[in-house]
N, C-alpha and C positions, 0 to 999 in steps of 0.2 A: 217235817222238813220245812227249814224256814228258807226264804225268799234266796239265803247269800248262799246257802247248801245246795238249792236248785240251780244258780249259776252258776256256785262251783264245777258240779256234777254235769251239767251240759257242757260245758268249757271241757270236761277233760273228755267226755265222750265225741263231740267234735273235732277237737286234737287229735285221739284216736282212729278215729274215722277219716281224717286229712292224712294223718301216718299210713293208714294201712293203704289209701289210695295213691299216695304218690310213691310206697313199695310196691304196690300192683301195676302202675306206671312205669317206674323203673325196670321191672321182673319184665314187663311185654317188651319194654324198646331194649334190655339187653337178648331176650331170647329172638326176636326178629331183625338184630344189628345186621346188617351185609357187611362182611367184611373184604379185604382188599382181595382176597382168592376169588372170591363170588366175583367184585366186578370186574378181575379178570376176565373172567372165565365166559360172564356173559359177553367183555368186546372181544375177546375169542369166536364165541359164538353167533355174533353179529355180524364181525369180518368174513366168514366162515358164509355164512348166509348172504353176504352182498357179494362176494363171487360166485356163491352158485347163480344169486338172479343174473349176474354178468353173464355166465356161462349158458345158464338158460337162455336169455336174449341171442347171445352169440349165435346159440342152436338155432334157434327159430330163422332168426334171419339168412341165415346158413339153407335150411329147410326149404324156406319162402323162395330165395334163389335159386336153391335146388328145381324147385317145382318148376316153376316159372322159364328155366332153362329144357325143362323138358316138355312143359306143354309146348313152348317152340320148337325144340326137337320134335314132336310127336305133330303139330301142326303143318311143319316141313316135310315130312315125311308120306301124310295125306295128301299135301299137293302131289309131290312126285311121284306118290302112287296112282291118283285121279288122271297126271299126266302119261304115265303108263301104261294103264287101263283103257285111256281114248286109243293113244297109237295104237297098242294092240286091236281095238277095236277099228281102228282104221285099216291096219294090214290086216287083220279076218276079211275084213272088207272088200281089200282090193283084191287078196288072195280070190276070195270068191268070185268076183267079176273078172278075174283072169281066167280063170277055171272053165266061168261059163262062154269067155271069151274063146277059148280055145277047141270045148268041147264044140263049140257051133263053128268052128273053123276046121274043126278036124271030121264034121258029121258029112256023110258023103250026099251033096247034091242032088 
């Protein structure tokens, strides 16, 4: 093999080797093309996703208000119970000092 056979013979193996890798380039980028269905489908699936976050937030703040209306409710409602609870505690009280006001007004002399 002289000198012009070996550069023929790598020249065409080269070539071949540049052919088979820009069909092996080709073959990847058409079997992973996205096509116009796909990117539908995923801003379908986006829009689709940024109402639930909408909706989720919605919830939460909904929730958060929720609570927050009923820890006041439920904070209200211990007052007026505590306020309740004394008056009751004040008429047991006077109930009883009338009681024993009486019974010593009614004990015979």
């Amino acid at each position: 093999m002289n000198n012009n056979e070996f550069i023929a013979a790598t020249a065409i193996i080269l070539f071949v080797a540049f052919c088979l890798g820009w069909f092996a380039n080709w073959l990847v980028h058409r079997m992973s093309r996205v096509t116009q269905a796909d990117i539908g489908e995923l801003d379908k699936m986006a829009q689709a996703l940024h109402d639930a976050e909408e909706l989720r937030d919605q919830a939460i703040t909904y929730v958060e208000q929720r609570e927050s209306e009923l820890a006041n409710h439920i904070a209200q409602t211990e007052a007026e119970l505590n306020a309740a609870m004394e008056g009751l505690r004040d008429a047991r009280r006077e109930a009883d000092e009338l009681r024993a006001h009486i019974e010593k007004a009614n004990q015979p002399s």
